[in-house]
C-alpha positions in Angstrom: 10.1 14.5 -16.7 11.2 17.8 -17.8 7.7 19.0 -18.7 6.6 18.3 -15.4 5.5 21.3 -12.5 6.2 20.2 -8.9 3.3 20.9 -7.2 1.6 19.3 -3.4 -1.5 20.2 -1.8 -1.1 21.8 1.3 -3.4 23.8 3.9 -5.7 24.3 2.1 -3.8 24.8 -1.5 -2.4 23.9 -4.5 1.0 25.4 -3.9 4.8 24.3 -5.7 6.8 22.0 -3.9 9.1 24.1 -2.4 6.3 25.8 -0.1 4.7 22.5 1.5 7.1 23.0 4.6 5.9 22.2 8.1 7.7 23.5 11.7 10.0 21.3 13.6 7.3 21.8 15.8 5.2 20.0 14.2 2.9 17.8 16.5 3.4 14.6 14.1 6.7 15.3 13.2 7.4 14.7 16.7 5.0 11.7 17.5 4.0 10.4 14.7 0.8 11.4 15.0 -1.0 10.9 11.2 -2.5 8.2 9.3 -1.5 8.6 4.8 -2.8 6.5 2.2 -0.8 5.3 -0.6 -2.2 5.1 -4.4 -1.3 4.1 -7.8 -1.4 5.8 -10.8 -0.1 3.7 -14.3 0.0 5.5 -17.6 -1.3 4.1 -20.6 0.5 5.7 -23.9 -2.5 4.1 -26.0 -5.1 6.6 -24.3 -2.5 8.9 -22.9 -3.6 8.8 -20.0 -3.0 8.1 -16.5 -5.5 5.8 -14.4 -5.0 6.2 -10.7 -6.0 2.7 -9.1 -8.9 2.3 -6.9 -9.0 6.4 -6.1 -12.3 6.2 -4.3 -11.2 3.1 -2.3 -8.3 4.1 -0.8 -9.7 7.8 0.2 -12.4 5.8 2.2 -10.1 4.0 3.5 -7.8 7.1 4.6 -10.8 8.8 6.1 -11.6 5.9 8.1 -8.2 5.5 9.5 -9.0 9.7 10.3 -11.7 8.3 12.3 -10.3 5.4 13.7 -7.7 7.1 15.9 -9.9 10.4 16.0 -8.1 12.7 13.7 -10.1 16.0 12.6 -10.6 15.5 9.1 -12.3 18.3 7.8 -12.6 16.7 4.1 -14.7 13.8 2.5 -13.8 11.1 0.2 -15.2 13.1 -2.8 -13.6 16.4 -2.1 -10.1 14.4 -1.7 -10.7 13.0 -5.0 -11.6 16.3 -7.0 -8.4 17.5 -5.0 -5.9 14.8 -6.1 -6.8 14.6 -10.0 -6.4 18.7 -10.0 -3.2 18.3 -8.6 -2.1 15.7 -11.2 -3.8 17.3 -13.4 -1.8 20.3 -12.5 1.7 18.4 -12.2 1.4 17.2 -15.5 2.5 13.7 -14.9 2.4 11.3 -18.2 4.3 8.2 -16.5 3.6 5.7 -13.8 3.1 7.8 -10.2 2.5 7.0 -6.3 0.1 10.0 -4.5 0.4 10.4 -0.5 -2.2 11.5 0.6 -1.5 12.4 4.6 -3.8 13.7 7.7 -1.2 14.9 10.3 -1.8 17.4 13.4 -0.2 20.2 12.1 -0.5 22.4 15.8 3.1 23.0 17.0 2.4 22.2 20.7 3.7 19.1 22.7 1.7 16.6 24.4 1.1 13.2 22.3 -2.6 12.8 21.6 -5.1 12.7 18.9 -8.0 14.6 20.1 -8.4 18.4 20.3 -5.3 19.2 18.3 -5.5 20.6 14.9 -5.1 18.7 11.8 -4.4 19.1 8.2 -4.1 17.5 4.8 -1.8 17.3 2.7 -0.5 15.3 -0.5 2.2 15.0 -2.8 2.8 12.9 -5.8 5.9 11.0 -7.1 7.2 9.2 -9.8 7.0 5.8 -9.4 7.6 2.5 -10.6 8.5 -0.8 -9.4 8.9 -0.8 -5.1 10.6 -4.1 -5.1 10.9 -6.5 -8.1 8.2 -7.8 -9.6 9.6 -10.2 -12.3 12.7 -12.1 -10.6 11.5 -13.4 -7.2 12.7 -12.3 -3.3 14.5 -13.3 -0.6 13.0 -13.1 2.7 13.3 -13.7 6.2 10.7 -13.9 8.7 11.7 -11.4 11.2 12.6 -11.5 14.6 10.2 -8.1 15.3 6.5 -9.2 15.9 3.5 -7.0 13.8 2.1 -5.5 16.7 -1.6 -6.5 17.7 -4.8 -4.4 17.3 -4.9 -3.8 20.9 -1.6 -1.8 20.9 -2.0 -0.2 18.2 -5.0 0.0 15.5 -3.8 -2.6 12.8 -6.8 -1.0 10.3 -5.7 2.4 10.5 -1.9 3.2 8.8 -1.4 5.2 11.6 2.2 7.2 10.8 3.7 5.9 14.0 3.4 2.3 13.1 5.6 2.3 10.8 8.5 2.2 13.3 7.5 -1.5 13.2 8.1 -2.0 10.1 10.7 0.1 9.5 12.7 -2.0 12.1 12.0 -5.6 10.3 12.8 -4.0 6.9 16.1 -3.1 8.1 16.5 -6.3 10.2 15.9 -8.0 6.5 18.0 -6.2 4.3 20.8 -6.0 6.6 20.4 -9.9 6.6 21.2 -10.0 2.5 17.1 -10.4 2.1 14.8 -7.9 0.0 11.7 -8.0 2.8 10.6 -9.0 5.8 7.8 -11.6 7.0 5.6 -10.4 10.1 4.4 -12.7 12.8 1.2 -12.0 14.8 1.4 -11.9 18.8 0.1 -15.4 19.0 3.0 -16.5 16.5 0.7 -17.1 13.3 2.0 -15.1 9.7 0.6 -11.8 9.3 2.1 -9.7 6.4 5.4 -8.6 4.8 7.0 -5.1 6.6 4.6 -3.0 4.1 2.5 -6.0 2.5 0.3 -8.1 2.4 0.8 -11.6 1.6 -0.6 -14.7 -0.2 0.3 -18.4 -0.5 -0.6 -21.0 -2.3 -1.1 -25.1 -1.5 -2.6 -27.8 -3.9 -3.9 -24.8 -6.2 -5.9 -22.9 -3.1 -4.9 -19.6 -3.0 -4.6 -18.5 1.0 -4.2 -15.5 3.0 -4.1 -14.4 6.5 -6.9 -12.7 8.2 -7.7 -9.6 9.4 -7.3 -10.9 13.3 -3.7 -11.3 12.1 -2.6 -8.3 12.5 -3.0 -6.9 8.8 -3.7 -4.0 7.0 -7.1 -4.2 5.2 -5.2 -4.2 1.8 -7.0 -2.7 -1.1 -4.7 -5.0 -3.6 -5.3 -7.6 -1.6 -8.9 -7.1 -1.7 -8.5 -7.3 -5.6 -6.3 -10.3 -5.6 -9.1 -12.0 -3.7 -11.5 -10.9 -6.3 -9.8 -11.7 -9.3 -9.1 -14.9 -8.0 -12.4 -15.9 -7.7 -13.2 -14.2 -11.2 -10.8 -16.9 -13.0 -11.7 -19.9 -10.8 -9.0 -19.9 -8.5 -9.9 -21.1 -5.2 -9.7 -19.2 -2.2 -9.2 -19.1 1.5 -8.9 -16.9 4.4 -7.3 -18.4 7.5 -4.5 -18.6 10.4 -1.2 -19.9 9.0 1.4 -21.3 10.7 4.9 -20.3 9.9 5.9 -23.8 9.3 3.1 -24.3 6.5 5.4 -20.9 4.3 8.4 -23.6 3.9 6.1 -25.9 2.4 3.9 -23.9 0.2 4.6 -24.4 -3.6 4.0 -20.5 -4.2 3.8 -16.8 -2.0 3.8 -13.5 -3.4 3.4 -10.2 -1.7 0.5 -7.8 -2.6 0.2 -3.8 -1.9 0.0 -0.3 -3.6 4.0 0.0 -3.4 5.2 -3.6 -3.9 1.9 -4.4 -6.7 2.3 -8.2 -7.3 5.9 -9.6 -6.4 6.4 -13.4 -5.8 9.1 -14.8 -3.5 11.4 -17.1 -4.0 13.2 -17.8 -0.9 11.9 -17.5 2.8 14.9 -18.1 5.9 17.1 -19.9 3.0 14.3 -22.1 1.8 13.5 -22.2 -1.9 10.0 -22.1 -2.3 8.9 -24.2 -4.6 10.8 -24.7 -7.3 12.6 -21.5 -7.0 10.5 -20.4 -9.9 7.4 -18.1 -10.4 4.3 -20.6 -9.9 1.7 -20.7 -12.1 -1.2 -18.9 -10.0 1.3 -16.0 -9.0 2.0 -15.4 -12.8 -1.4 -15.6 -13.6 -2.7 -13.1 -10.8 0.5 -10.6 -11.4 0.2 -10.6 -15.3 -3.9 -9.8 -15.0 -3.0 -7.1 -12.1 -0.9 -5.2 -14.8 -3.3 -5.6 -17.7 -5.7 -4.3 -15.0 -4.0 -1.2 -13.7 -2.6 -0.2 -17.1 -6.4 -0.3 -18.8 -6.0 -3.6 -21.3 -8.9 -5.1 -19.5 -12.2 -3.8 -19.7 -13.7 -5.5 -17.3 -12.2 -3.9 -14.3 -12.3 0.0 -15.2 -14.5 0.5 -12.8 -11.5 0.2 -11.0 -9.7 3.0 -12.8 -10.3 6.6 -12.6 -8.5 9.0 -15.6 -6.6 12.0 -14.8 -7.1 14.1 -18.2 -10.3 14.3 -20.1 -9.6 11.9 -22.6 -11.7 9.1 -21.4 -12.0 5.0 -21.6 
């Protein structure tokens, strides 16, 4: 760490930390007002190197939560990737990171709304390793807060605001002696942990909720999926019932921040055996080879900071 320089991008600029400051007027400071992505970047001291996971994913993904709620984003998907690996590049990082990327209005006016106020972007990087644990299992609840619907709020776009939802069942949870939060869907069907997505499994069938449930369109869960099907596990998208959790013999959570983390305990039910399940140990271990560039077959998936390549 002490080799590292502090740096952000912001308006327009690579600048040091301690000049990305914004007003207190700041339009989404004070509604909330932005959509940010999240993104992964694992160091692998055999090439050292860093492999950000799924770069050109997620920026597509940011720019069309931009467009979803009509944010002014004046930069494409390419541009924002040239930006982030100079700015990594830059910082000098040689360890595990997490990059937040943001679009926020930056005008310092009042007056919550999307359209006609100016926007800018801006992104900082972090150390970063595990969110919540990976190797010893979780206790969760499902939480008294429902995810809100797509016709409140757009559940596609991680709209800034939003995440007073979440923030309210992740404090509900811990304050409860759990480690996360399960969201319900309006109509009462499971939707996703407070920042993740989330998987079960039943007689070997890997399932997952829809997108009509309220989800984010996870990127990791979009993997999961896929590697799934790569090594013959069986898969299934589909309403669940908050009943059918109790009864599953496996669940794990999936996401940028939390990666692969299994759970062994849902409203004081063990699941399962109270052990990692075979499936979730199989997916998590090939999601670390993956991200950490000891499995050739998904570097497409990777994209290297320095020049040192694959």
């Amino acid at each position: 760490m002490s080799d590292i320089k502090k740096y952000s991008y912001f308006e327009g600029k690579i600048v040091p930390d301690s000049e990305a400051k914004v007003s207190i007027q700041t339009h989404a400071l004070q509604y909330g007002t932005a959509v940010f992505g999240g993104i992964r970047g694992y160091f692998d001291k055999a090439t050292d190197n860093v492999y950000i996971f799924r770069l050109n994913e997620h920026l597509t993904r940011l720019s069309n939560s931009a467009k979803i709620v009509q944010l002014n984003l004046d930069k494409s998907a390419e541009q924002m990737k040239e930006i982030i690996l100079e700015l990594v590049d830059k910082c000098g990082y040689k360890e595990n990171i997490y990059i937040r990327p943001f679009v926020y209005t930056s005008a310092l006016q009042l007056s919550p709304r999307f359209h006609d106020v100016k926007a800018d972007i801006a992104i900082y990087v972090l150390q970063l390793n595990d969110y919540l644990d990976t190797q010893n299992g979780l206790k969760t609840m499902v939480s008294s807060w429902r995810r809100y619907s797509d016709t409140s709020m757009p559940t596609l776009s991680k709209v800034s605001g939003g995440y007073v939802n979440s923030a309210l069942a992740k404090s509900e949870a811990v304050q409860n002696g759990c480690d996360e939060a399960i969201f319900l869907d309006s109509r009462g069907f499971v939707s996703e942990g407070s920042a993740e997505n989330i998987f079960l499994v039943r007689n070997g069938k890997l399932i997952t909720p829809p997108l009509t449930s309220s989800i984010l369109e996870g990127i990791t869960r979009r993997s999961v999926l896929e590697m799934a099907t790569n090594v013959g596990i069986e898969t299934e998208i589909r309403d669940i019932t908050r009943s059918e959790l109790y009864i599953a013999d496996e669940v794990f959570f999936s996401g940028t921040g939390v990666q692969l983390a299994w759970v062994k305990e849902i409203d004081k039910r063990k699941i399962g055996n109270g052990a990692i399940g075979k499936i979730s140990k199989k997916l998590r271990d090939l999601f670390f080879d993956v991200v950490t560039n000891k499995n050739s077959e998904y570097r497409a998936w990777l994209t290297p900071v320095y020049k040192n390549q694959f």
